[in-house]
C-alpha positions as CSV (number, residue, x, y, z in Angstrom):
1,X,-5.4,25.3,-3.2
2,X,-3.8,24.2,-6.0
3,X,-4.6,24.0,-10.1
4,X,-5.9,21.0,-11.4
5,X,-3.5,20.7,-14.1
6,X,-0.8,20.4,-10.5
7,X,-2.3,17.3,-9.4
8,X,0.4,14.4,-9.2
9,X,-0.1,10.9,-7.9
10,X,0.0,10.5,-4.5
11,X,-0.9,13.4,-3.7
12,X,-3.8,13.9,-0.7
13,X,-6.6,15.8,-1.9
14,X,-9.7,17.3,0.3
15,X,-12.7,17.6,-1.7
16,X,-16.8,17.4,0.2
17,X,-15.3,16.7,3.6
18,X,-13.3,13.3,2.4
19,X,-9.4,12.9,2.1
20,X,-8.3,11.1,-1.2
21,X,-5.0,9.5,-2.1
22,X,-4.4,10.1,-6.5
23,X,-3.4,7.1,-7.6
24,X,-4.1,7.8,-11.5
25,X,-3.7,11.0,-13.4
26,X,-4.3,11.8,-17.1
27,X,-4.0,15.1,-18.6
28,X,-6.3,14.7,-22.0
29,X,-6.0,18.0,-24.2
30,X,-8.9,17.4,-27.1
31,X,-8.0,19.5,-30.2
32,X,-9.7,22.6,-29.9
33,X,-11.4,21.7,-26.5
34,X,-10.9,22.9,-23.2
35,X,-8.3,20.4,-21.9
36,X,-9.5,18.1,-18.4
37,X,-8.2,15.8,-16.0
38,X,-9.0,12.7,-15.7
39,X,-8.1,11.5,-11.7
40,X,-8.7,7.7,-10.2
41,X,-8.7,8.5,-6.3
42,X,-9.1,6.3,-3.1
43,X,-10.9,7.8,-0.4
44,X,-8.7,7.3,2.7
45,X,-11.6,6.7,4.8
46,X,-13.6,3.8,2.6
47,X,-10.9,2.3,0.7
48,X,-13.6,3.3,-2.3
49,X,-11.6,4.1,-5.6
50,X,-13.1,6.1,-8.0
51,X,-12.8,8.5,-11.2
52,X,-13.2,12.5,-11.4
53,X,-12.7,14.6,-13.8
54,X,-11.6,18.2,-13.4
55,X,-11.6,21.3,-15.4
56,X,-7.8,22.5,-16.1
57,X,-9.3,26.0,-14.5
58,X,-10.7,24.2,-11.5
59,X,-8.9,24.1,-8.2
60,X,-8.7,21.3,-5.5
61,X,-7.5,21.6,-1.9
62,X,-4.1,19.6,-1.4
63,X,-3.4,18.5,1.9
64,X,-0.2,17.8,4.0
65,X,0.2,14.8,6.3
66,X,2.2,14.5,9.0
67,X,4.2,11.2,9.4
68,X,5.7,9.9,12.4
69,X,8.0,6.8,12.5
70,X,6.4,3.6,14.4
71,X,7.1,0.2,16.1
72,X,4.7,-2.4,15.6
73,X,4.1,-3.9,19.1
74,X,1.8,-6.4,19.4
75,X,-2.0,-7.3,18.6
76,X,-4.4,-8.0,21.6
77,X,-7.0,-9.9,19.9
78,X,-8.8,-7.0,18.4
79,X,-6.4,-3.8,18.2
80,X,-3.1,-3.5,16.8
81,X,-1.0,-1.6,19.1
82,X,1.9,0.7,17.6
83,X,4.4,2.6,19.2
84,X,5.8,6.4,18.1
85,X,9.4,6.1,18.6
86,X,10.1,9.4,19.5
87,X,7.6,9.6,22.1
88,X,7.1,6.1,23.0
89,X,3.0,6.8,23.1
90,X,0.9,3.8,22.3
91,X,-1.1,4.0,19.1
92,X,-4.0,1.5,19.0
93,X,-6.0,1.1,15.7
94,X,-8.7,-1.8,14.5
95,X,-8.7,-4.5,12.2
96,X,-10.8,-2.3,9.9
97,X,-8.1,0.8,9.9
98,X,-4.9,-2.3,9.5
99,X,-7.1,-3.9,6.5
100,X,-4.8,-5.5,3.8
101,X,-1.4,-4.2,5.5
102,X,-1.9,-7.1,8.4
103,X,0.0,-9.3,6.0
104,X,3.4,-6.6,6.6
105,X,2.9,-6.4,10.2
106,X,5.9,-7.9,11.9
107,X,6.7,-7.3,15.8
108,X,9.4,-4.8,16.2
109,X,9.3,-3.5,12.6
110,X,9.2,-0.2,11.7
111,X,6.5,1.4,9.8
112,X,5.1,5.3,8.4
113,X,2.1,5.9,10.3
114,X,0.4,9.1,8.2
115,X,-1.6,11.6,10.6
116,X,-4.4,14.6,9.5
117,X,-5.1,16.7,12.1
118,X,-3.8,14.3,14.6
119,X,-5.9,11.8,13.5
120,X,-4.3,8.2,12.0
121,X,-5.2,7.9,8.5
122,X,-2.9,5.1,7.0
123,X,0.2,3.1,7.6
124,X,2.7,2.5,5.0
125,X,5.1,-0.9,5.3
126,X,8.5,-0.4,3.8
127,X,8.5,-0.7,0.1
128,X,9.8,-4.8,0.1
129,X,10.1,-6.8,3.4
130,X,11.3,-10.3,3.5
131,X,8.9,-13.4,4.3
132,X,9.6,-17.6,4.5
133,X,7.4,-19.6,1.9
134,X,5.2,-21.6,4.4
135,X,4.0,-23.6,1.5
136,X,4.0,-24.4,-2.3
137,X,3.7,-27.1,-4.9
138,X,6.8,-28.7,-6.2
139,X,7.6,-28.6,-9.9
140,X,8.7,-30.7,-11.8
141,X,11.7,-30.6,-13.8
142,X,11.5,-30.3,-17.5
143,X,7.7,-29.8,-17.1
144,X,7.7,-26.7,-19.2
145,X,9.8,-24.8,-21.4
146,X,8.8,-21.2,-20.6
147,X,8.6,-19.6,-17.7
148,X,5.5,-19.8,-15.5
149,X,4.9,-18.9,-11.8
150,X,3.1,-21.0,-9.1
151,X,0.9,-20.1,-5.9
152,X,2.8,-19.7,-2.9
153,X,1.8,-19.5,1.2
154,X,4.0,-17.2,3.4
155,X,4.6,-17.8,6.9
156,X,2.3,-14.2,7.2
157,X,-0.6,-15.8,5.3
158,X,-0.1,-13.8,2.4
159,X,-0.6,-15.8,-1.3
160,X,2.0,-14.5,-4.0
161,X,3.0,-16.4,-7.4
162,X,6.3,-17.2,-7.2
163,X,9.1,-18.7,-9.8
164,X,9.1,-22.4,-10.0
165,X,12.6,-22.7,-8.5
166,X,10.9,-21.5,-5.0
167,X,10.2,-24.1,-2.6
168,X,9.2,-24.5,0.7
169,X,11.5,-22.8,3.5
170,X,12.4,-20.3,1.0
171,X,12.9,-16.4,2.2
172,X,11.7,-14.5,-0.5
173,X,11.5,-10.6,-0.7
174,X,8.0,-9.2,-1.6
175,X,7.0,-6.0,-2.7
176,X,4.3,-4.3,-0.3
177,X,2.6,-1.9,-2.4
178,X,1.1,-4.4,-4.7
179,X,2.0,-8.0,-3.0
180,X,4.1,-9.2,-5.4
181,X,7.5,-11.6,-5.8
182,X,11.0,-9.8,-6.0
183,X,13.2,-11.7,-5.7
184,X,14.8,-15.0,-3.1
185,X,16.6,-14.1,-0.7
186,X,18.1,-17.6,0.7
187,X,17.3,-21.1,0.5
C-alpha cells in the first residue's frame, strides 16, 4: 500500500477487485484545504477510462506485473498465438484481449506481454515500429504554403496523417503508443 500523494503514471493500481493503469495525475493543493488527487485511470480489464479523486491521507494498493519477452507467431482465424522466448510455451489470446495493438502485430516481432498472477493482462509493441504507406493522396506542389498533413493507409491497415512529401511505397516509422507519424524512413 502506498500514499496517494505516491501515485505516478503508469503505475498499476488494485482498487474493488479491478487492475487500473494511471494514465493522468494531478496533485491540486486548494489554499487552506486539504490537498487531493485527481487520477484518470484505465481499467485493464474494460478498456473504460475514468476519473478518481483521492484524499492525500488515503492509501491505494500498487501492484507489480510480471513481464516476459514474446514472439508474435501467427493468428488462426480467431486467436493470436504468442510465444515466450525463454520457454517457448504458446500464449493464445482473443481479438478482444489484442484490441487496438492488432495494427503492431508483425510475425516474428518481439513484444512485452504484462502478467498478474499468471494471468495475461496487456501487450506492449515497442515504442515506434516501421510500416510501408499502402496508400495516400498525392499533393500537389505549391498547393499550400504552410504545412499541413494528409490521411495515409499502411500496409497493417492502420490510418495515420502523414507530411505531404509521403507517398505511396513510403516506410514510415510510427509511434505505437498513440498511432502517430515519426518520421520516413526510406522512399
Amino acid at each position: 500500500m502506498i500514499n496517494a500523494t505516491q501515485i505516478r503514471r503508469g503505475m498499476i493500481i488494485l482498487m474493488d477487485n479491478k487492475l487500473y493503469r494511471v494514465e493522468e495525475m494531478d496533485h491540486v493543493t486548494p489554499g487552506r484545504y486539504k490537498s487531493t488527487i485527481h487520477v484518470k485511470m484505465r481499467d485493464l480489464e474494460s478498456d473504460v477510462r475514468s476519473p478518481f479523486r483521492f484524499g492525500s491521507s488515503d492509501r491505494v494498493e500498487k501492484v507489480t506485473l510480471d513481464t516476459k519477452e514474446v514472439t508474435y507467431s501467427y493468428h488462426d482465424g480467431t486467436h493470436y498465438i504468442f510465444m515466450d522466448t525463454q520457454t517457448y510455451d504458446q500464449i493464445s489470446l482473443d481479438e478482444e484481449f489484442i484490441a487496438d495493438n492488432v495494427y503492431y502485430l508483425k510475425e516474428n516481432e518481439t513484444y512485452q506481454m504484462e502478467f498478474f498472477q499468471g494471468k495475461p493482462i496487456n501487450i506492449v509493441p515497442p515504442l515506434s515500429m516501421e510500416f510501408t504507406v499502402a496508400e495516400t493522396e498525392k499533393t500537389m506542389k505549391g498547393s499550400t504554403v504552410q504545412a499541413s498533413y494528409k490521411p495515409a493507409k499502411l500496409d497493417c491497415g492502420l490510418e495515420v496523417m502523414v507530411p505531404p512529401f509521403i507517398e505511396e511505397g513510403t516506410v514510415i516509422k510510427v509511434d505505437t503508443r498513440d498511432g502517430s507519424y515519426i518520421e520516413r524512413v526510406s522512399k
